[in-house]
N, C-alpha and C positions, 0 to 999 in steps of 0.2 A: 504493500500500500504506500508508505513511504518514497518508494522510487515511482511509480504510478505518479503519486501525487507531485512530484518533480518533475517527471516527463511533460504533466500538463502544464506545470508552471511557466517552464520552458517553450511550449508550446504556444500557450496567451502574449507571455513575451513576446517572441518572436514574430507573430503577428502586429504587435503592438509596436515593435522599433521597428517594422517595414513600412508600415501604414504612416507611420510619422515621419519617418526618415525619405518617402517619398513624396510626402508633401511640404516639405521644407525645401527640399532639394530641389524643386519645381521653383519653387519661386526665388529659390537665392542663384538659381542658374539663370532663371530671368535676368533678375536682377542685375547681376554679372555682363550678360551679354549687353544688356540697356546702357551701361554704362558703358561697356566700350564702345558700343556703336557711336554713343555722344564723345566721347571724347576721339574718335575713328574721324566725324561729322566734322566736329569745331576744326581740327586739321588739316582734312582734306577738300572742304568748300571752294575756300581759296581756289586752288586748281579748276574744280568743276567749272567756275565765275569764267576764269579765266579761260576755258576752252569753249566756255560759251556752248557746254554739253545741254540737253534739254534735259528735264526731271527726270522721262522716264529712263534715261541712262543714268541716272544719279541714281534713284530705286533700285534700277537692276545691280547697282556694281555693291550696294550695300546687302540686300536682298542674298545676291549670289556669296556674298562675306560672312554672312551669318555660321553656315555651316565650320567652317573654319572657326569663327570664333567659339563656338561651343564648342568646340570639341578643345579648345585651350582654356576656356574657363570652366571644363570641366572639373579638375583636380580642385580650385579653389572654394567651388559652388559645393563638392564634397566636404572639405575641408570641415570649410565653414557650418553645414549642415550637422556635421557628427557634434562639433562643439555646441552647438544650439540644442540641440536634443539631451546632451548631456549633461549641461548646464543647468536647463528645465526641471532633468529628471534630478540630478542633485537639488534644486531649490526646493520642488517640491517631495523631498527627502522619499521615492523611491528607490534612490538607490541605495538608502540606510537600510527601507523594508527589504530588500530584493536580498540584501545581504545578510541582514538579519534572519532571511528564511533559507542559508548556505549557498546560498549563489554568488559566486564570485564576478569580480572585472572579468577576468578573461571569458567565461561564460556568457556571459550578458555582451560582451562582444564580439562572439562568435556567427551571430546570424549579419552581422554590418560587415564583417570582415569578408564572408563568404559572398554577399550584395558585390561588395566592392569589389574585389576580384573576378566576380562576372561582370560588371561594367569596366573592368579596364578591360576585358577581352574585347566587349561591346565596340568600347570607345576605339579600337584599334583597326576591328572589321569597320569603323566605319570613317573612319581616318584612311580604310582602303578603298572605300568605294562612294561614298558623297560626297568628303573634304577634295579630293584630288580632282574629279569635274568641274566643281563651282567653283574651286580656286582659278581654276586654269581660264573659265570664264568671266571672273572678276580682275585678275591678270592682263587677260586683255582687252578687255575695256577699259580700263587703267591707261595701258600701253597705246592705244589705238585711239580711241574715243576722248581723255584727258591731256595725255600727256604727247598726242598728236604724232606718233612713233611710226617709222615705215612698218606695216606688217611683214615684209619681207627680211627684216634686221633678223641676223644667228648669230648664234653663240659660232666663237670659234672664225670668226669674220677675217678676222688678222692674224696675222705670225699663224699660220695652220702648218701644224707638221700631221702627214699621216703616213702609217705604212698600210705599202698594197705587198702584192708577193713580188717577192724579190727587189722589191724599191722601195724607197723614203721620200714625199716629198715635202720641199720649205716650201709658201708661199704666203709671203709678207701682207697681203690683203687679196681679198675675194668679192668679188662684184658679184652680186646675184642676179644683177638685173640685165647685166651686159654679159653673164656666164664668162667672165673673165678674171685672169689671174693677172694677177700685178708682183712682178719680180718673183719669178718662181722658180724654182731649184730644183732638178729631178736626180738623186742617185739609187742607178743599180747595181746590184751587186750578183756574185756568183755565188756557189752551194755554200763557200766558206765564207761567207760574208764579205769579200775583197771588193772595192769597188772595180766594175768594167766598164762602169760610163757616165758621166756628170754632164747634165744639160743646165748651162742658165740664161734665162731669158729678162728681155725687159715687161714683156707680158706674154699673156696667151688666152687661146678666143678659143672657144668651142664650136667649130662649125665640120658637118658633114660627119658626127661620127668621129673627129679627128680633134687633138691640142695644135692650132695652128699656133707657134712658139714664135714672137719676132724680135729679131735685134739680140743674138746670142751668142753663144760660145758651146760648143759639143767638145769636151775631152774622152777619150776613148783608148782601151788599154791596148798598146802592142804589144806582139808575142816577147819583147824584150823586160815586161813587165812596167816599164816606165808608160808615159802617155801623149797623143799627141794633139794637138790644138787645135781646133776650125773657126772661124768666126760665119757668122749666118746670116742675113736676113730674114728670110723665113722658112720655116722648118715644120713640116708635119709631123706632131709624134704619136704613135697609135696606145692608149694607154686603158686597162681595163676599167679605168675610175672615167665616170663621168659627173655633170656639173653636180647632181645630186647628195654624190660623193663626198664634196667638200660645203654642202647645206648642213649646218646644227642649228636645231631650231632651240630658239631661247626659252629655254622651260627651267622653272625654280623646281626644286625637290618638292614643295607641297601639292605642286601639279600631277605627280606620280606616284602610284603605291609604291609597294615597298619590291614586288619583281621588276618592274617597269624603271624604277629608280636603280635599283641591282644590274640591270644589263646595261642603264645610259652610263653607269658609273664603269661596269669595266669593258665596255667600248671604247670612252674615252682614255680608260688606259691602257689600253689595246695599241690605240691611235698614236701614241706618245703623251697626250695632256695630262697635266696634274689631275686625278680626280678624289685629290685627300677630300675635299672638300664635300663630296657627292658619297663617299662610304663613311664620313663621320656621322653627316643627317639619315642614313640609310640603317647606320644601328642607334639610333634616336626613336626613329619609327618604330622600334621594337621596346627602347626603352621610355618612354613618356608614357605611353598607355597607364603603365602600371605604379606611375606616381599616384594616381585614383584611390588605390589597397594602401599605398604607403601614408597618403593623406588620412587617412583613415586610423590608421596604426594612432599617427602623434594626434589628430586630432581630440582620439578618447583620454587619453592622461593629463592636456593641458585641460579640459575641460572640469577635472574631478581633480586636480593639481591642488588646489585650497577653500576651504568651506568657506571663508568669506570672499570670496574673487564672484563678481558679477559674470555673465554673460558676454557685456560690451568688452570685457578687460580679456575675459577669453578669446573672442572673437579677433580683438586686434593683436593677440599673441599671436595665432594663427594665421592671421594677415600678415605680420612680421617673419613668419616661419616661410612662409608662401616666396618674400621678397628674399628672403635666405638661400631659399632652395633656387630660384630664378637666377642669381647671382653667382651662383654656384656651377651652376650649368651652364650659365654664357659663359664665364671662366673657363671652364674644362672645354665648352664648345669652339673658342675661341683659340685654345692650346692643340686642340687635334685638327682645326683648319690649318694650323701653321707646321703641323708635324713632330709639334713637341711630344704629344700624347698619344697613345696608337687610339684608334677610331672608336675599338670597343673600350676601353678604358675610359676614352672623354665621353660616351652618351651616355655607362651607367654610373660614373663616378658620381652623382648627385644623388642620382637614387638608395646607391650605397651606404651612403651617408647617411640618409635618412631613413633608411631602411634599419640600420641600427640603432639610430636616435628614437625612431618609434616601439622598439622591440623592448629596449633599455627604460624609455618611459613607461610603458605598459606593464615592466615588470614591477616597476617602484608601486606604479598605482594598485597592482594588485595586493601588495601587502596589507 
């Protein structure tokens, strides 16, 4: 009877911190997003004014931004929700009763815990498949619609090295509109890597199928191993890449899930380009989600932290911890753009952190 009468305890419970934990969470996720969107607005007006955009592309570029921002004000709208629920339930001394009748901290936070670990999974599939559309459609209207940008602009526009088979090539700028190369540099090589032949030109045009090359220099290996010199006017060279080849289209990482972002990342290091950049955000997308469970974790102990601390006092601890954890991760995120940190290291090095700081507070509170 004794455990029976547990089971149900636990059972009331737990319907009782879902029911409340989801209607707080509703509204402080509101909340969250209202305010960024005004502080998004007061920002970026200016511009709109300025491109002389009509509303309903003002509508859509916020409209299509929303997704994205929920999904980052996720973790704080958690946060904040656990502290608020637990706050309550300390003020109105359930959780003296709860404990009084041998139900511990960790008990009574098990069914939030378990919530939150399936909304970080949530928040991850959906960081895979809504955030990366309406980013990409916010992006550019942004690009296109405000900020007046060729839509034809890539990434990768200037200084392009790629490798094809058996070749490398430089070219200092890429025309997309004339399919032309400006100062471009062709080396092939043999089985051993040796160079057998270096083309440099002052441009080159894509016509008929063919690199017409003008104004150059062809060096070419003879059987003496040494090489010998031509100068050109123009030069057809037949090459498996065409104009499409050297098009990278300007896409940010929150435009692409997480395989879509994995193959742009090592194509481009395939290519020869940095793409430290592009694998640090690519294990980000695996670790952000699950700041959501970690929020969770610290949320419950600051909130049951001291019998006379309000609400408000808890709340802006957790808003503090938020701006900790934020600081934290541009740091690490900042250290593994530039090579200091390996890639997995800078995306969970925050979470780590406070993956123990919430473990370590949660055992204090259970005492």
């Amino acid at each position: 009877k004794p455990k029976l009468k547990s089971f149900e305890t636990m059972n009331v419970l737990t319907r009782y911190l879902l029911k409340e934990f989801f209607k707080l969470l509703i509204v402080c996720q509101l909340v969250f997003i209202a305010l960024y969107l005004m502080i998004d607005f007061a920002g970026g007006i200016d511009d709109f004014i300025k491109a002389d955009a009509p509303k309903s592309i003002m509508m859509a570029y916020f409209a299509y931004k929303i997704p994205a921002i929920a999904s980052q004000m996720l973790p704080p709208a958690t946060l904040t929700t656990v502290i608020i629920l637990f706050s309550l339930m300390k003020r109105n001394n359930e959780m003296v009763a709860l404990k009084a009748s041998g139900v511990n901290t960790w008990q009574i936070a098990q069914p939030l815990i378990f919530l939150t670990a399936f909304l970080s999974i949530a928040l991850f599939l959906f960081s895979e498949t809504i955030v990366p559309y309406a980013s990409a459609r916010c992006n550019e209207i942004w690009r296109i619609d405000v900020k007046k940008e060729d839509p034809g602009r890539f990434h990768g526009q200037n200084h392009i090295w790629y490798k094809g088979k058996n070749c490398i090539y430089f070219i200092r700028q890429f025309d997309n509109r004339k399919m032309m190369m400006v100062d471009p540099t062709f080396y092939f090589f043999d089985d051993r890597f040796k160079i057998t032949k270096r083309i440099d030109g002052r441009s080159g045009v894509w016509d008929d199928n063919v690199w017409q090359i003008e104004n150059g220099i062809v060096q070419n290996q003879d059987k003496d191993g040494g090489y010998d010199l031509h100068k050109f006017e123009h030069l057809n060279v037949k090459l498996d890449e065409n104009p499409e080849n050297f098009l990278r289209e300007k896409v940010e990482p929150e435009e692409m899930g997480y395989v879509q972002l994995k193959r742009f990342a090592q194509r481009l290091k395939l290519e020869g380009y940095d793409a430290t950049r592009y694998f640090v955000e690519l294990n980000i997308k695996i670790a952000f989600p699950f700041i959501v469970l970690i929020m969770a974790l610290i949320g419950i102990p600051v909130a049951l932290w001291k019998k006379g601390m309000g609400t408000p006092v808890a709340v802006s601890i957790g808003i503090s911890l938020c701006f900790v954890y934020l600081l934290i991760m541009g740091l690490s995120r900042t250290l593994g753009f530039a090579g200091i940190l390996p890639p997995v290291f800078s995306a969970w090095l925050a979470n780590s952190i406070f993956l123990f700081l919430g473990v370590y507070l949660m055992i204090h509170a259970n005492r």
